[in-house]
C-alpha positions in Angstrom: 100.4 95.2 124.5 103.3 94.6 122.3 102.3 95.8 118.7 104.0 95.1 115.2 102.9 98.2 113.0 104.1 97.0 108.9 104.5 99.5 106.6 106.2 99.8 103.3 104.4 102.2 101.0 103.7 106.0 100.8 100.1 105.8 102.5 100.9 103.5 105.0 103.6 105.6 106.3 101.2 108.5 106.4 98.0 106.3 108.0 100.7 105.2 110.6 101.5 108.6 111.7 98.0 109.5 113.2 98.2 105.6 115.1 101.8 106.3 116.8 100.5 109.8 117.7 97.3 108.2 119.5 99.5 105.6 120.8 102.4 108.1 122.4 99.4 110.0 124.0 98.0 107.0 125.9 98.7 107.6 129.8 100.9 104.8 131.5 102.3 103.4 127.7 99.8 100.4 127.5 100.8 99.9 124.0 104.7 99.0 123.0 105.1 99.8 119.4 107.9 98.2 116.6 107.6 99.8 113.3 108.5 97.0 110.3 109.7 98.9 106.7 109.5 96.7 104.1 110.9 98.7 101.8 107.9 98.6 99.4 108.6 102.7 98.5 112.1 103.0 98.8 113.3 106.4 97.0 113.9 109.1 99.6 110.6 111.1 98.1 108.3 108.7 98.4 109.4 107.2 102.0 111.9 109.2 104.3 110.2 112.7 103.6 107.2 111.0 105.3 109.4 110.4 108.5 111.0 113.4 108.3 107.4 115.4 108.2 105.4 113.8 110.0 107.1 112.9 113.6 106.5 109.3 113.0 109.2 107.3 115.2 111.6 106.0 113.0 111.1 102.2 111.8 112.8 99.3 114.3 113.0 96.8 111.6 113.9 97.5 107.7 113.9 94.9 105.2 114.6 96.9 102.3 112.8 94.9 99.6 112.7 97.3 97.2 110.8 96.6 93.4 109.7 93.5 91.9 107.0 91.6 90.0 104.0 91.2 92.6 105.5 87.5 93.2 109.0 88.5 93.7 108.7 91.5 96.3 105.5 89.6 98.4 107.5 86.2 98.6 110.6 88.6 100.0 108.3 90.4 102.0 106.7 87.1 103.9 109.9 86.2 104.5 111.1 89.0 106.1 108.2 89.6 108.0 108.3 86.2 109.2 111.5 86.2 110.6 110.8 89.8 112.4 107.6 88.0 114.2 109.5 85.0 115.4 112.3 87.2 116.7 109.8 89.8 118.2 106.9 88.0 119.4 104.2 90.8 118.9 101.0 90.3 120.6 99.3 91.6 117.1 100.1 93.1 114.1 98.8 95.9 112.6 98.2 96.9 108.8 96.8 99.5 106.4 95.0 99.8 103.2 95.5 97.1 100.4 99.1 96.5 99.3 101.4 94.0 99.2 102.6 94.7 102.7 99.6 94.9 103.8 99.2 91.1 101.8 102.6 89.5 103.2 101.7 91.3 106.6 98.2 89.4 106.9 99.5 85.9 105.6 102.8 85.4 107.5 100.9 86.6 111.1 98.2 84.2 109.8 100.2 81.5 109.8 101.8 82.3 112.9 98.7 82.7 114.8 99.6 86.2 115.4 96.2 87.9 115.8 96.0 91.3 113.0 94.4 94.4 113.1 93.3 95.6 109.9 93.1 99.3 109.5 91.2 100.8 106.4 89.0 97.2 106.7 85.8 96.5 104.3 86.8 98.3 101.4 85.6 97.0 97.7 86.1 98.5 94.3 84.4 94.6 93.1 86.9 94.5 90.5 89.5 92.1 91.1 91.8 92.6 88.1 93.2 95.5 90.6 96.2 93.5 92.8 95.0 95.9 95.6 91.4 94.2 95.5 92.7 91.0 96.1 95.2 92.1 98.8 92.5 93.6 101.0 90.2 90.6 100.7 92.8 88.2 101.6 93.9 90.6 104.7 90.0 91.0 105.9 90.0 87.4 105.9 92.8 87.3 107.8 92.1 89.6 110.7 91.3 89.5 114.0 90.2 93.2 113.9 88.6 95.0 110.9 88.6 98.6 111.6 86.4 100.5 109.0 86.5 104.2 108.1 82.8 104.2 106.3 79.7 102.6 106.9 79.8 101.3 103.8 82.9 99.2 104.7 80.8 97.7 107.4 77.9 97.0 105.0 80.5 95.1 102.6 82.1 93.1 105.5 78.3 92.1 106.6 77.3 90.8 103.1 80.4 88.8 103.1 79.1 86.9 106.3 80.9 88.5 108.4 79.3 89.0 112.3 78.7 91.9 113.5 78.6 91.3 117.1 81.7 92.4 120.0 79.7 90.1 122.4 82.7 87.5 122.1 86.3 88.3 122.6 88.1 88.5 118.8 89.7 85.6 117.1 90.1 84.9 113.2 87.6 83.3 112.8 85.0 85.4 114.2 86.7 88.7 114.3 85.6 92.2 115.9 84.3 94.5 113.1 84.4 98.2 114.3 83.2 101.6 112.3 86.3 103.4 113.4 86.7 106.4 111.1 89.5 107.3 108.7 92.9 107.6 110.4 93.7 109.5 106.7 90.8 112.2 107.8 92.7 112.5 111.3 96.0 112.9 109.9 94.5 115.7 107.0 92.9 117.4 109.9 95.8 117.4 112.6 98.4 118.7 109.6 96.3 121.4 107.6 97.4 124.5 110.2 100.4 122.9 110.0 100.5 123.0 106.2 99.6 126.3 105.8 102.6 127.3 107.5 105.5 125.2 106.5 104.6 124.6 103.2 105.7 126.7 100.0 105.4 124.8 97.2 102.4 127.1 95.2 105.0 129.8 95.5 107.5 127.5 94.1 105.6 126.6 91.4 104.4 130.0 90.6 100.6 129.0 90.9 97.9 130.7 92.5 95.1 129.4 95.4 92.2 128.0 93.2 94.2 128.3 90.2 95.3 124.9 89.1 94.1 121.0 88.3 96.1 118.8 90.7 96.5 115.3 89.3 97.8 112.3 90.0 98.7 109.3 87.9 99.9 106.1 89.3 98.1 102.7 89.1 99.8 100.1 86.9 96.5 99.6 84.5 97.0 102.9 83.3 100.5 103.6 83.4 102.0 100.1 81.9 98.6 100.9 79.5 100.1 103.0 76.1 96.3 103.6 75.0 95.5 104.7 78.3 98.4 106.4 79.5 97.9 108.5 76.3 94.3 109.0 76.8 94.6 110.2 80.5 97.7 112.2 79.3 95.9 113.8 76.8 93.2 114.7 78.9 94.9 116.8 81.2 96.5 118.7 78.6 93.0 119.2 77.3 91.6 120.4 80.6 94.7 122.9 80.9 93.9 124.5 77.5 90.5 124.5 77.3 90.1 126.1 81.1 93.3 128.5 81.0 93.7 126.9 85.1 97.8 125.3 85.4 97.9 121.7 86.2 100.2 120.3 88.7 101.1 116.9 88.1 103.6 114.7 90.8 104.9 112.0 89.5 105.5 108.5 91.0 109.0 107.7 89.8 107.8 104.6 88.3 105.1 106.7 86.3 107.5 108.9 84.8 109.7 106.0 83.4 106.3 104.7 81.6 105.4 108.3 80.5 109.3 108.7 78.7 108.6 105.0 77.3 105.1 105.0 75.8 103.6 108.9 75.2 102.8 109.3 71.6 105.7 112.0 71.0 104.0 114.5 69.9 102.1 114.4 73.6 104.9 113.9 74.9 106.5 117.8 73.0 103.0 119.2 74.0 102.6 118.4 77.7 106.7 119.8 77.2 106.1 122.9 75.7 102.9 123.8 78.1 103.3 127.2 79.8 101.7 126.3 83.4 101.7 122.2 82.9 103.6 121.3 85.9 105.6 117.7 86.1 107.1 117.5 89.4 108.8 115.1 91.7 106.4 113.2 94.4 105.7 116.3 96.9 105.6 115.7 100.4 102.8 115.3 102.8 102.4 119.1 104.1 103.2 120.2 100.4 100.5 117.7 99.2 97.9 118.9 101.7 98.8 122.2 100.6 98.3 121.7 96.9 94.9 119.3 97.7 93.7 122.3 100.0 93.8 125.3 97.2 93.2 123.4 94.1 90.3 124.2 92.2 89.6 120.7 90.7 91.5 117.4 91.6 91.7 114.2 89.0 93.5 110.9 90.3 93.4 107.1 90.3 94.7 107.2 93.5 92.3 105.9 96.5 93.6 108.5 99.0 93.5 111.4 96.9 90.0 111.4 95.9 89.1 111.1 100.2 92.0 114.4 100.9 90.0 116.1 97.8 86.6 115.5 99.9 88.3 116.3 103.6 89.0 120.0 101.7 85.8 120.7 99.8 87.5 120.3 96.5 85.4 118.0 94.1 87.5 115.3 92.2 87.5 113.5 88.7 88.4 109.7 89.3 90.6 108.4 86.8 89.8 104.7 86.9 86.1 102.6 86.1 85.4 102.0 89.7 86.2 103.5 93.5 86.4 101.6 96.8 84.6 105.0 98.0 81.7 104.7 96.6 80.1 107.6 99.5 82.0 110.1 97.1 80.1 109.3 93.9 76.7 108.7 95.5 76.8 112.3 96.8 78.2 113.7 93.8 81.3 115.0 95.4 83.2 112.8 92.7 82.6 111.6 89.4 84.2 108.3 87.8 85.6 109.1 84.1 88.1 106.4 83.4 90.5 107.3 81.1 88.0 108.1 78.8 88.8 111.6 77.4 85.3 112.7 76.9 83.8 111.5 80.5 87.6 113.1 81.6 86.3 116.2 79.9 82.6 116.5 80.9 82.9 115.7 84.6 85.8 118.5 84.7 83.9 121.0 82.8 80.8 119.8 85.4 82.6 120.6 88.5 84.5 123.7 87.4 81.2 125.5 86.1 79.0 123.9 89.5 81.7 123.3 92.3 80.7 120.7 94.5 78.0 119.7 96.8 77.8 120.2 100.4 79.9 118.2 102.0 78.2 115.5 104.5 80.7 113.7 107.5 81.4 110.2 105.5 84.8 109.4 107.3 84.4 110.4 111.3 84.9 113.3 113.8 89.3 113.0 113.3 89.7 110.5 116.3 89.5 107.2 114.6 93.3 106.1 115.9 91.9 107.1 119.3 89.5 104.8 118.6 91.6 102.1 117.3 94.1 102.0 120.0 90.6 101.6 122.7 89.6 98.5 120.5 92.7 96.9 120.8 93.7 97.4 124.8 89.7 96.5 125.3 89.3 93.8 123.3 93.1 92.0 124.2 92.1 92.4 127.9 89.6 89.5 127.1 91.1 87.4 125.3 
């Protein structure tokens, strides 16, 4: 089986590391794998670090798309990826998550009749002002395999009419919906020893195990918002003073041209003046697995963050009105604030005087890619 894997942002290239190890493991090399960059994430932090870390084979095909409006860098993206499947002729393609790879991924196969694989499949935050809602309803639609890392991914995919039955061999229109596991929860997993030992970036920053707020800020309706960036801004500055724990904040390049464009100044000094308010360049995957791992408290708009938060026990704030993983709210593990300062402020203040709940297996037992790559060499045999 000759398979396409397209990548292009941060996650992706992480998710797509725990697939080519599964697939390099596979006795006899059933699977032939091409890697396709588009060049979604392009700075050297937030793409080749992930190479570099990680082991993942380095990508066959780059189309170095770089930024643009949603239109612009998907229109260059189908394009590109068209002209990669004509020339390489993949038996399927495979994506991740919800961006707009994953979008230009799903329509130029679906228009070649190139069978996809959809990994991360089912997932719904209903709110489809959020470009990444529409991107993974279009690529679900697309698919001829919808693998999903939660139950509750099935249960979406069945109340949008999908079938539920593997009786028939896969095709679009009646494709093969699996409960696979998180490849994310496999990758966390198979790196945390590995973490532990390579990385050194609390030492770096002077900051102790269970000492600090690790955030995250990225998602364009907060950080092309002023009123919001300011309030979610604020409120981490809050949390830092009121608690006395440091906060460690990594910053998406594109996030800290917003922050120098729109925080109120006088924010702007404070967060600036902070003893133990940390604004740092996008870590790396072992250093980010380190700093999830030990933090005390975690608060992010980022889907991927708030699961890593759960794989280590560390209970999260969620900086946006809704999350595709709804499991975390429903068993308190996580609680949605917004970028309301006061919700921000309660649900910290919750989970640093209660800690969080027991933590229940929501995403798999580590082997989804294992399972994945099964799917695939079973369910292509009968076609």
């Amino acid at each position: 089986m000759h398979l396409l894997t397209i990548i292009g942002a941060r996650p992706q290239i992480i998710k797509a590391a725990a697939m080519s190890r599964a697939i390099a493991s596979l006795p006899g090399s059933p699977i032939r794998e091409t890697i396709l960059h588009t060049g979604q994430h392009y700075d050297a932090n937030m793409s080749q670090v992930f190479f570099d870390e990680l082991g993942i084979p380095r990508p066959d095909i780059a189309l170095g798309v770089g930024s643009g409006s949603h239109g612009v860098q998907t229109a260059r993206m189908i394009e590109g990826v068209e002209a990669a499947l004509l020339e390489h002729k993949p038996d399927a393609v495979l994506l991740y998550g919800d961006t707009n790879s994953t979008l230009a991924g799903a329509v130029a196969a679906a228009k070649l009749r190139i069978p996809v694989a959809h990994v991360e499949a089912g997932l719904r935050s209903f709110n489809k002002a959020m470009p990444e809602e529409v991107n993974r309803i279009v690529c679900d639609h697309c698919s001829t395999w919808l693998f999903c890392p939660t139950q509750t991914a099935v249960d979406n995919l069945r109340n949008e009419g999908f079938d539920l039955s593997t009786e028939h061999a896969p095709t679009a229109d009646r494709p093969h919906v699996l409960l696979s596991g998180d490849v994310m929860y496999d990758n966390s997993m198979h790196f945390a020893s590995i973490a532990e030992q390579r990385s050194a970036i609390l030492a770096e920053l002077g900051v102790r195990k269970g000492g600090y707020i690790l955030a995250t800020v990225h998602r364009d309706n907060t950080t092309d918002d002023p009123a919001r960036l300011n309030a979610v801004m604020g409120a981490l500055l809050h949390a830092h003073e009121e608690h006395g724990l440091d906060v460690i904040l990594p910053l998406h390049p594109r996030t800290r041209q917003r922050m120098n464009a729109l925080l109120a100044p006088e924010l702007s000094a404070r967060i600036e003046r902070a003893t133990g308010f940390h604004v740092v360049p996008p870590a790396g995957f072992l250093d980010m697995i380190a700093l999830e791992k030990h933090a005390r408290l975690v608060m992010t708009d980022s889907g991927g963050v708030q699961k890593e938060a759960y794989f280590f026990g560390v209970p999260c704030v969620i900086l946006r009105p809704e999350t595709e993983w709804v499991e975390l709210v429903a068993n308190g593990q996580a609680r949605l604030a917004d970028a309301d300062p006061m919700r921000i402020a309660e649900a910290g203040r919750h989970f640093l005087a209660s800690g969080m709940p027991a933590v229940k297996p929501l995403f798999g037992d580590g082997h989804a890619a294992e399972r994945i790559c099964a799917e695939l060499l079973n369910s292509t045999s009968r076609r």
